[in-house]
C-alpha positions in Angstrom: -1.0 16.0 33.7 0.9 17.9 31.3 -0.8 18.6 27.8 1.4 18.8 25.1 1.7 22.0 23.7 -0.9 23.0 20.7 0.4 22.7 17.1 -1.3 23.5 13.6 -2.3 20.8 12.2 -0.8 19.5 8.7 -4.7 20.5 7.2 -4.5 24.1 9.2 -1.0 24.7 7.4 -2.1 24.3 4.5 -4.9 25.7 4.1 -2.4 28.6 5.6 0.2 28.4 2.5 -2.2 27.9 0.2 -4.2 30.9 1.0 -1.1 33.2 1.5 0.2 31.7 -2.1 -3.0 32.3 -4.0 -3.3 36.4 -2.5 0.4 36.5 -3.3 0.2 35.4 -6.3 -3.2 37.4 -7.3 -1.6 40.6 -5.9 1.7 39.9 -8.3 -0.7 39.2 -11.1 -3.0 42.3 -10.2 0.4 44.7 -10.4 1.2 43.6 -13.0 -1.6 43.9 -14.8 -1.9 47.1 -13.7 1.7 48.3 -14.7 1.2 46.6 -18.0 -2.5 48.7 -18.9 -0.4 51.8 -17.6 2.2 51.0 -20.0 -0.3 50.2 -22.3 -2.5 53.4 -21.7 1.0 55.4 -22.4 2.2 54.2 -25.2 -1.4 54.7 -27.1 -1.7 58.4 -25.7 2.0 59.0 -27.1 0.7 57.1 -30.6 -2.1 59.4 -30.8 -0.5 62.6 -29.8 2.2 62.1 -32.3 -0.5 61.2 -35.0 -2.1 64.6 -33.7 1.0 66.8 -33.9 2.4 65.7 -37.4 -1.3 66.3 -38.6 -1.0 69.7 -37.3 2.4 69.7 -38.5 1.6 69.3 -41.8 -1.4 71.4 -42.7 -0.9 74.7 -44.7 -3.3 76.3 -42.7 -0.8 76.2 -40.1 2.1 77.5 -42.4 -0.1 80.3 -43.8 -0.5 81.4 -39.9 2.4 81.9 -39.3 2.8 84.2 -41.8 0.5 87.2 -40.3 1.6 89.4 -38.1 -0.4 87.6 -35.1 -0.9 84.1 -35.6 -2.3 83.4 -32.2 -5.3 85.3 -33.4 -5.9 82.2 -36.2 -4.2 79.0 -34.2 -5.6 79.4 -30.7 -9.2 78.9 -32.3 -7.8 76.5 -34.1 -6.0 74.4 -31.4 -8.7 75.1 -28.5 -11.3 73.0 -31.6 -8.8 70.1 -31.9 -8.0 69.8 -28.1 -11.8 69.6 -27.8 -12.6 67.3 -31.0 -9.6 65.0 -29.6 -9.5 65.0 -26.2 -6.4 65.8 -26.2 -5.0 68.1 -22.5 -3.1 70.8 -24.7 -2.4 71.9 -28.5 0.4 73.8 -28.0 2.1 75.7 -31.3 5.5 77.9 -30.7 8.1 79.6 -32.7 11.3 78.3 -32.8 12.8 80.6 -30.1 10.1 78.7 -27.4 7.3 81.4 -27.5 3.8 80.5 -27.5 1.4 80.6 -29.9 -1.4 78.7 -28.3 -2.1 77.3 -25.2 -5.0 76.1 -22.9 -4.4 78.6 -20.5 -4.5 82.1 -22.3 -2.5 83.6 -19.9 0.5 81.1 -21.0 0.4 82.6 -25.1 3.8 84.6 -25.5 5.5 82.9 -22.8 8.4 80.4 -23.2 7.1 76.6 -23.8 8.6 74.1 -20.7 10.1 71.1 -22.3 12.5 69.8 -25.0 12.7 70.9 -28.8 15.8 70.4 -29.4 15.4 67.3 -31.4 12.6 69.2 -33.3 14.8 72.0 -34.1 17.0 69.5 -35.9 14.0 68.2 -37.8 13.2 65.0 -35.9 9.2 64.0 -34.5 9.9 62.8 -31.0 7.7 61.5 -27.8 8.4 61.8 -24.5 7.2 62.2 -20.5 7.8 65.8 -19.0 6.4 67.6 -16.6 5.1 71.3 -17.5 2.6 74.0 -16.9 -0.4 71.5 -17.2 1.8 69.0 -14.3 3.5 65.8 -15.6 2.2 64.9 -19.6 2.5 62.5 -22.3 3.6 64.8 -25.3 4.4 65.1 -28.5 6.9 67.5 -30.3 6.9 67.6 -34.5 8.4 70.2 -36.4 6.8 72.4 -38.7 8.5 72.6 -41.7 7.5 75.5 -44.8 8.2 75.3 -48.6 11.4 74.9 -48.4 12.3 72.5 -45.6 13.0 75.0 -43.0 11.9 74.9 -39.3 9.4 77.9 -39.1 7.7 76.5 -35.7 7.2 73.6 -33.5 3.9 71.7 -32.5 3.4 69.7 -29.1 0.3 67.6 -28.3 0.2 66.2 -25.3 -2.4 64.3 -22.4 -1.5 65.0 -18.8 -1.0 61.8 -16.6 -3.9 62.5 -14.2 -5.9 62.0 -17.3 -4.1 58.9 -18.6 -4.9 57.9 -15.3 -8.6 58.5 -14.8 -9.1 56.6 -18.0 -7.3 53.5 -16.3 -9.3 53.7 -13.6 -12.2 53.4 -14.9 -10.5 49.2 -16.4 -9.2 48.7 -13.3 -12.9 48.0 -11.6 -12.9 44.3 -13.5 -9.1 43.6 -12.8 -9.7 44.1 -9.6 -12.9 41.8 -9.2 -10.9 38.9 -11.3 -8.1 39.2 -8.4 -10.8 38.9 -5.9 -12.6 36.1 -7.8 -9.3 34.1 -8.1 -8.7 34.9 -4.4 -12.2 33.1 -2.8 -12.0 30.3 -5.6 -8.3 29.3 -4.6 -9.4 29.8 -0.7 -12.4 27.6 -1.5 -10.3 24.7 -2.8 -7.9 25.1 -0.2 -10.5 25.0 2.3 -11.7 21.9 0.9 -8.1 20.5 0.3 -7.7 21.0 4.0 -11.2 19.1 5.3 -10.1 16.2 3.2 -6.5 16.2 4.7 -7.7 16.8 8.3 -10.1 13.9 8.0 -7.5 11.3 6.3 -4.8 12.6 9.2 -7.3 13.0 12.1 -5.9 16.6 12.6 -2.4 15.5 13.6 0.6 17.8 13.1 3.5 16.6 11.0 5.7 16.0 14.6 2.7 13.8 15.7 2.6 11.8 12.5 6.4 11.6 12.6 6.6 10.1 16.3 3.7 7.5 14.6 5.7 6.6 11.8 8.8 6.1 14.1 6.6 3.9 16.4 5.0 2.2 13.8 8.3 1.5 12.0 10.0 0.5 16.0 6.8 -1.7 16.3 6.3 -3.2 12.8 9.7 -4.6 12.9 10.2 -5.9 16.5 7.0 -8.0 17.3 7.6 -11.7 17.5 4.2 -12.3 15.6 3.9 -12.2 11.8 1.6 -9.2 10.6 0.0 -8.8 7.1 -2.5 -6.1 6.3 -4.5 -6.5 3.0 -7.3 -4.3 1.6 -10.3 -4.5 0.4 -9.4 -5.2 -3.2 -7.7 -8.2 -2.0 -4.0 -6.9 -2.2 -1.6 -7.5 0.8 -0.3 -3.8 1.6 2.1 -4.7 3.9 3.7 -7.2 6.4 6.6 -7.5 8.8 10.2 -9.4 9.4 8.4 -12.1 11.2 5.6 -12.7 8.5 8.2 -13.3 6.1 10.1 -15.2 7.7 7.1 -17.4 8.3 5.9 -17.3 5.0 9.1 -17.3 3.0 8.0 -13.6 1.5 10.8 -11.3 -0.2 12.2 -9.4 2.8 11.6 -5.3 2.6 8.0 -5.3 2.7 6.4 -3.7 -0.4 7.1 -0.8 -2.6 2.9 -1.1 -3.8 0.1 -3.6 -3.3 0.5 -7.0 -4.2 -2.7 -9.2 -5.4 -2.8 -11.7 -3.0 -2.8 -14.4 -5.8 0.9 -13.3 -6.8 1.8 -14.6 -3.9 3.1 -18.3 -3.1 0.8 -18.9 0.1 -0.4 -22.0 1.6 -4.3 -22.5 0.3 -5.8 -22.4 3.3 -4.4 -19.4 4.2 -4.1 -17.5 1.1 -8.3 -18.3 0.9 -8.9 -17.2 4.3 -7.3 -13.4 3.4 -9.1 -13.8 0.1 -12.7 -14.1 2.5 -11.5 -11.3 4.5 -13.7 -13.7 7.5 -13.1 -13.0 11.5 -10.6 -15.3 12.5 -10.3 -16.9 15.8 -6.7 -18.9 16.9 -7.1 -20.8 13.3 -4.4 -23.5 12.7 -2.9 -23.2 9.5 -0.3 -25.8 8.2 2.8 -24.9 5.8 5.1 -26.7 4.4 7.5 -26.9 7.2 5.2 -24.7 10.0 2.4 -24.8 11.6 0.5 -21.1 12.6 -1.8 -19.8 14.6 -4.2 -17.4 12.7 -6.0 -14.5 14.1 -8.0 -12.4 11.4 -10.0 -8.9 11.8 -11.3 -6.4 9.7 -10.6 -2.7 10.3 -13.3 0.2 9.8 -12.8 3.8 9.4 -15.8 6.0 10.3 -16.7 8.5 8.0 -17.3 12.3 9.3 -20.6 11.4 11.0 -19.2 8.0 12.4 -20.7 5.7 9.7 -21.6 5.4 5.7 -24.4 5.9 4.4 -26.0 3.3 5.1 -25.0 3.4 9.1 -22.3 1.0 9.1 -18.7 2.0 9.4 -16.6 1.8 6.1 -14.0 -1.5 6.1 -10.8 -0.8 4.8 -9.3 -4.4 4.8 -7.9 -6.7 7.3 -5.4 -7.6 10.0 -3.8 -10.6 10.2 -1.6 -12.2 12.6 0.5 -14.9 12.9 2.1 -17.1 15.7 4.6 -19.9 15.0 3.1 -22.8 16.9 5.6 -25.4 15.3 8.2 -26.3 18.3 4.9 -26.1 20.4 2.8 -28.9 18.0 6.2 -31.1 17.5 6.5 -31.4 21.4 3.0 -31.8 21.4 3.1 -34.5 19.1 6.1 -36.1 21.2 4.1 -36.1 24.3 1.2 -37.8 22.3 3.6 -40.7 21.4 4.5 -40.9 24.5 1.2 -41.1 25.8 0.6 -44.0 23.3 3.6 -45.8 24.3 2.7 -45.4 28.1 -0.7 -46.9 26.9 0.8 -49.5 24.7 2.9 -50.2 28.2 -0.3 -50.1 30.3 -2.3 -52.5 27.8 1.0 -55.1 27.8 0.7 -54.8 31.7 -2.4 -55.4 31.8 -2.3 -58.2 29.2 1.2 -59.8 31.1 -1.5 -60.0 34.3 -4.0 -62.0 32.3 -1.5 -64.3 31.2 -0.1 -64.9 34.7 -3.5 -65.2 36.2 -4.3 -68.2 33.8 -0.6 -69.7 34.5 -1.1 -69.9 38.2 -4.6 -70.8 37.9 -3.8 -73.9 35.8 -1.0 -74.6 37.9 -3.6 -74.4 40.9 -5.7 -76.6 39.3 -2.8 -79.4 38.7 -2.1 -78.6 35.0 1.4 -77.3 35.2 2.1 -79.0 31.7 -0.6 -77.2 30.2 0.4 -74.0 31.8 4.1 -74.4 30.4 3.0 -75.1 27.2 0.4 -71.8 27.4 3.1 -69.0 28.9 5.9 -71.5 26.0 3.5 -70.3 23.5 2.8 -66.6 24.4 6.3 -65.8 25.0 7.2 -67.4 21.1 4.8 -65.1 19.7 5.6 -62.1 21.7 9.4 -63.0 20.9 9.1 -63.7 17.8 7.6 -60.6 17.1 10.1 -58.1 18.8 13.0 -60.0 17.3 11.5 -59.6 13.7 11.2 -56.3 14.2 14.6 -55.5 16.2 16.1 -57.7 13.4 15.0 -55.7 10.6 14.4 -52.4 11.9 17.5 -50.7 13.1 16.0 -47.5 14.7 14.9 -48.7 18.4 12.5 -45.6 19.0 10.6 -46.9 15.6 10.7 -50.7 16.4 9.3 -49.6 20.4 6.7 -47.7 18.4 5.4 -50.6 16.5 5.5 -53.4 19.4 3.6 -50.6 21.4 0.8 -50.3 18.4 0.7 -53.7 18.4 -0.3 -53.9 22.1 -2.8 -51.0 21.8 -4.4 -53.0 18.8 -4.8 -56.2 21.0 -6.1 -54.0 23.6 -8.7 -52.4 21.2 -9.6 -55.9 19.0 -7.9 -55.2 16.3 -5.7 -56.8 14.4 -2.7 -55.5 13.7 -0.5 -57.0 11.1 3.3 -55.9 10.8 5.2 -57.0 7.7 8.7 -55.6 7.5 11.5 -56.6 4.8 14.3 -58.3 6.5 16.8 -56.2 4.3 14.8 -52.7 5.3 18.1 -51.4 7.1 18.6 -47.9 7.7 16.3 -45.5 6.7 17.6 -41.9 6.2 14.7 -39.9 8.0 15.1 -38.2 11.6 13.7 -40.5 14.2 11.3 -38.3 15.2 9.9 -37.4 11.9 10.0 -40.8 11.3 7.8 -41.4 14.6 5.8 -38.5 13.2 4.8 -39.9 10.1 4.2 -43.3 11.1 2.8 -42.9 14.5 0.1 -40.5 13.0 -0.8 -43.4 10.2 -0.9 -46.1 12.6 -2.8 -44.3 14.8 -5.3 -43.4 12.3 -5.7 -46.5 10.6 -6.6 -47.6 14.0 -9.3 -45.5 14.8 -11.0 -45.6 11.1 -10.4 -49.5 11.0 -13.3 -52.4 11.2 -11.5 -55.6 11.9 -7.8 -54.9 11.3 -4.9 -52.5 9.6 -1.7 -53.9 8.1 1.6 -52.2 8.3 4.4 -52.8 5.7 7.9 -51.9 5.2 9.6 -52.6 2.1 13.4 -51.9 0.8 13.2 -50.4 -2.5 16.0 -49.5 -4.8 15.2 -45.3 -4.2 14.5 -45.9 -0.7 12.1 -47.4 2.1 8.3 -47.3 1.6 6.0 -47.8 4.1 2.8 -48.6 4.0 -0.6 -48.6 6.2 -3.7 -49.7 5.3 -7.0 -50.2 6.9 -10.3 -51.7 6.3 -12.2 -48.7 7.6 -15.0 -46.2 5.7 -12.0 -44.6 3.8 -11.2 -40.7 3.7 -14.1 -38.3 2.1 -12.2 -35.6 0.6 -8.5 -36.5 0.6 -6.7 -33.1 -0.1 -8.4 -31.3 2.7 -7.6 -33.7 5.1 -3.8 -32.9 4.7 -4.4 -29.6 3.6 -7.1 -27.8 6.2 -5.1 -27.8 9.2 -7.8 -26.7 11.5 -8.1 -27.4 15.4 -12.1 -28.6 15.9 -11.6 -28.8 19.9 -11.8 -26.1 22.0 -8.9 -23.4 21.7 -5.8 -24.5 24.1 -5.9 -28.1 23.2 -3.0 -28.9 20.8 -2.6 -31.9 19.1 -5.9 -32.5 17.1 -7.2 -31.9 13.7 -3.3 -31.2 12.2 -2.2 -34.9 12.2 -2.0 -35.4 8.6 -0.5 -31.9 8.2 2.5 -32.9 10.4 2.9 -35.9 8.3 2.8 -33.7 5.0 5.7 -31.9 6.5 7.9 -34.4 7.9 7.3 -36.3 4.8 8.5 -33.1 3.0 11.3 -32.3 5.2 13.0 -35.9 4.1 12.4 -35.4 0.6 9.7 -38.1 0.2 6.4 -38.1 -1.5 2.6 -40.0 -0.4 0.6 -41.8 -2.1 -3.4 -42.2 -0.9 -5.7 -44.9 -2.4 -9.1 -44.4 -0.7 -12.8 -46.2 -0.9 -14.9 -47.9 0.7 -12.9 -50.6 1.3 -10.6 -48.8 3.4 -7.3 -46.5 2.8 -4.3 -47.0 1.6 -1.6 -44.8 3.0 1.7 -45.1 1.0 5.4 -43.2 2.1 8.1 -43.1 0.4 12.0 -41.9 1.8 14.7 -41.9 -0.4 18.0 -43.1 0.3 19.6 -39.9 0.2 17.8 -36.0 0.9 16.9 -34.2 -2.1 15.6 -30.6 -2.6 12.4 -31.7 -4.7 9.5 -31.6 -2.7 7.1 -34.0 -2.1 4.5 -35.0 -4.4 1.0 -33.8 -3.8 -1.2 -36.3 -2.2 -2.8 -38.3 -5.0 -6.7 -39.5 -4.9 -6.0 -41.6 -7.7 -6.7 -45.1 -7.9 -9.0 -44.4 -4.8 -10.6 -48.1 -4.7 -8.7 -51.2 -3.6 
C-alpha cells in the first residue's frame, strides 16, 4: 500500500503564517521603536547641551575669565561643577585658536579641541555628532561673544553616546516585554484560530480539500438522483441538476440559503423537509411526477464525539430523489390491463352461464324459451357496446367501460353508463384518458353499496365526465389527491397514488375536478376542454360536499 505523502494541514499553515507574521511584525515594531527613542534620546541631549552652552556662553563670569592671565585656573572649577550639576560628559571652553581651557581630562587643558568651530567662529550656535577625545558625542558649540560682539572664545557641551545609550537601556526593558507580550497573545489566537480550522476541515491539506471539491462538484452534478441538502434552520443549502429538473428549481444551485418556504414545492414534500423526519422510499406526487423520497439527517461529532448532552450535533438533512414516473404510468397500464383481462375473465365466465342455461332448456324441450333467453342477453349486451362505440369514438376508452361493466356484474354492482350521443372526440391522450377514468371507476367501485353511475356529457368548453357512487364518501378530500404515499410494503407499485395520477393527467390536459363528498356517496366530476391551455387545473374543491 502506498501512503500518500504527509502535508501540513490548512490549520498547521496557518497557525505557521500567523506566528511568523505576528514575530515579524513585533520585531519591525520593536526597531522601530527603538530607533525612534534613540532618535528621540539624541535630539533631547543635543536640546539640553545647547541650552547648557549658550548659558555658559552668556555669563560674564565667563567673559571676565578670560581676561586673566590663566583662565583655566577660574573655568575648570567652574566647568568640572556644571558637568557634575548637569550630567553632562564634558564642559569644554577654548580660545578661538582651538586651545583648551577646560576639559574632563586635565591632561587635555592647552591642547587643541577635536571637532568643528567653524560655524562658531562666524557667530552661529550649532549641534552636531563627532567623535573626539571622550569617543563619539552629542555636542554643542556656542560662541562666546564680549562687549562688543567679538568672538573672544568658544564653549562645547556635549554627552558621549555610550551614555545616551545606557540611559536607553534602561526604557528598553518595557519595550521589549510589550514585543514579547504581543508575540504569545498573537500565537495564542493563532493557536486557537488553528484548533477551530483543523476541527471544521478534519486536518486536511488544501490539495486534499481541492480533490474533494473536484469530486464533490464531478459527483454533485452527474448522479441520476435529485439531491437537496437543508439545515437545521430549515433552509435548502444546496441541490443538484437532477433535483431541479425534478422540481422545476432555478438551475445553478444557490449563491446562499434559501427558506424552504420561498420555494414553490409540492406540500407534501415541502412539509416532510420542514420535519426534517427519517424517510424511507416515500412516494411523493407533483404535478406532472411522481418520486421516490429518501430522507436522513447528518451529525457532526463534536471533539469528544458527542454534545453535551451525549448525542452527536445534527446539522440538517439529506434528501434524495428518484423519478418513478415512467415506472408508475407503466404500472398503471399493466393495472388496466389486469382489469380488462378480469373484465374478459368475468364475461367468460358469465358467456358460460348463459350457454349452460341455453343447452339446458334446450335439453329439457324448451328451445323457444331458450331463443327468447340468449335473444334477450345478446339485445342488452348489444345494445350496450353499440351505445358506447356509437358515442364514444376512442376504442381503448369504450373497451374500458364495457370491461367495468363486466367487473361490476361480476362484483353485484350496478353499473350504470350514461354517455351523450353527441360526446365525439375528446382532446385528451388515450392513456391519460384511461388514467383518469379507469382510476374513478375503479374506485367508485370499491367504496360503492349498491351501484356507481358513469356520465359523459358534451359541453360547450369541453367533455365532462362524471362518476359517482353511493359509498361512505371520502374523509378528507385534499389529502387523498395530495398525500401520495405507498401503504404496502416497499416494491409494490401501483397503490396509494391513484388519485395523484388522476390529478396529473387531469392537469397535463388542461382540465380541472370537481369533488362533492358525504355520506351519501361521492361525486367525482372532470372536466377536458376542447382545446389545451396553459392554466392549470383547479384545486380539488370539497364544496358542496353533500348530495
Amino acid at each position: 500500500m502506498i501512503r500518500p505523502h504527509p502535508r501540513w494541514s490548512i490549520a498547521a499553515r496557518l497557525f505557521a503564517l500567523q506566528v511568523v507574521f505576528v514575530v515579524l511584525i513585533a520585531a519591525i515594531a520593536t526597531v522601530w521603536t527603538i530607533r525612534s527613542a534613540r532618535a528621540d534620546a539624541d535630539a533631547s541631549a543635543a536640546r539640553a547641551c545647547l541650552a547648557l552652552a549658550t548659558g555658559v556662553a552668556d555669563n560674564p563670569f565667563v567673559v571676565d575669565a578670560l581676561a586673566t592671565s590663566d583662565p583655566s585656573a577660574t573655568l575648570q572649577p567652574y566647568a568640572l561643577d556644571l558637568m557634575r550639576d548637569t550630567s553632562t560628559d564634558f564642559v569644554t571652553i577654548m580660545a578661538p585658536d582651538r586651545t583648551r581651557y577646560t576639559h574632563p581630562d586635565p591632561d587635555e587643558i592647552g591642547r587643541p579641541f577635536v571637532g568643528t568651530i567653524a560655524p562658531a567662529l562666524d557667530g552661529r550656535s550649532f549641534t552636531e555628532t563627532y567623535a573626539g577625545t571622550l569617543g563619539p558625542s552629542v555636542r554643542a558649540v556656542v560662541p562666546v561673544r564680549d562687549a562688543d560682539g567679538e568672538v573672544v572664545a568658544i564653549v562645547a557641551a556635549g554627552v558621549t553616546v555610550l551614555a545616551i545609550a545606557d540611559a536607553l537601556g534602561q526604557r528598553l526593558p518595557p519595550v521589549l516585554l510589550a514585543a514579547a507580550a504581543t508575540v504569545l497573545i498573537g500565537a495564542l489566537g493563532s493557536w486557537l484560530l488553528s484548533r477551530y480550522l483543523r476541527r471544521v476541515t478534519r486536518g486536511r491539506g488544501p490539495e486534499e480539500l481541492g480533490r474533494l471539491l473536484d469530486y464533490y462538484q464531478g459527483v454533485l452534478h452527474s448522479v441520476r438522483e435529485g439531491l437537496l441538502l437543508v439545515d437545521d434552520r430549515g433552509r435548502l443549502t444546496l441541490y443538484n441538476d437532477q433535483a431541479a429538473h425534478l422540481l422545476d428549481l432555478p438551475p445553478g444551485g444557490v449563491d446562499r440559503p434559501v427558506p424552504l418556504d420561498r420555494l414553490d414545492l409540492p406540500d407534501s414534500l415541502a412539509q416532510l423537509l420542514v420535519d426534517g423526519r427519517r424517510a424511507d422510499d416515500e412516494v411523493h406526487v407533483t404535478d406532472d411526477r411522481v418520486l421516490v423520497v429518501n430522507q436522513q439527517r447528518t451529525g457532526i461529532g463534536s471533539p469528544g464525539g458527542a454534545g453535551r448532552d451525549g448525542a452527536p450535533r445534527t446539522s440538517g438533512t439529506v434528501t434524495t430523489l428518484r423519478d418513478h414516473t415512467e415506472l408508475t404510468q407503466l404500472a398503471g397500464e399493466v393495472e388496466t390491463m389486469r382489469t380488462l383481462s378480469d373484465a374478459l375473465r368475468s364475461q367468460t365466465h358469465e358467456f358460460s352461464n348463459r350457454l349452460h342455461t341455453i343447452v339446458s332448456l334446450i335439453e329439457l324441450g324448451r328451445g323457444d324459451e331458450a331463443l327468447r333467453f340468449a335473444a334477450t342477453e345478446l339485445d342488452v349486451d348489444q345494445r350496450l357496446a353499440d351505445s358506447l362505440v356509437a358515442s364514444i369514438e376512442e376504442p381503448t376508452l369504450a373497451a374500458l367501460l364495457l370491461g367495468k361493466s363486466a367487473q361490476a356484474r361480476e362484483r353485484s354492482v350496478e353499473l350504470v353508463i350514461d354517455v351523450d350521443p353527441l360526446l365525439g372526440v375528446v382532446d385528451v391522450e388515450p392513456r391519460d384518458l384511461v388514467t383518469v377514468l379507469g382510476n374513478l371507476v375503479d374506485n367508485a367501485l370499491d367504496a360503492a353499496t349498491t351501484g356507481v353511475r358513469f356520465t359523459a356529457v358534451r359541453e360547450t368548453s369541453g367533455a365532462r365526465f362524471e362518476v359517482a357512487d353511493d359509498g361512505p364518501g371520502v374523509g378528507d378530500v385534499e389529502r387523498a389527491f395530495h398525500r401520495g404515499f405507498s401503504t404496502k410494503r416497499p416494491g409494490e407499485t401501483g397503490r396509494g397514488v391513484g388519485l395523484a395520477l388522476v390529478r396529473q393527467a387531469v392537469s397535463r390536459a388542461g382540465g380541472r375536478i370537481h369533488v362533492a363528498t358525504g355520506d351519501g356517496g361521492t361525486v367525482f366530476s372532470v372536466t377536458f376542454p376542447d382545446a389545451r391551455h396553459d392554466d392549470g387545473p383547479d384545486a380539488p374543491d370539497e364544496s358542496g360536499a353533500g348530495r
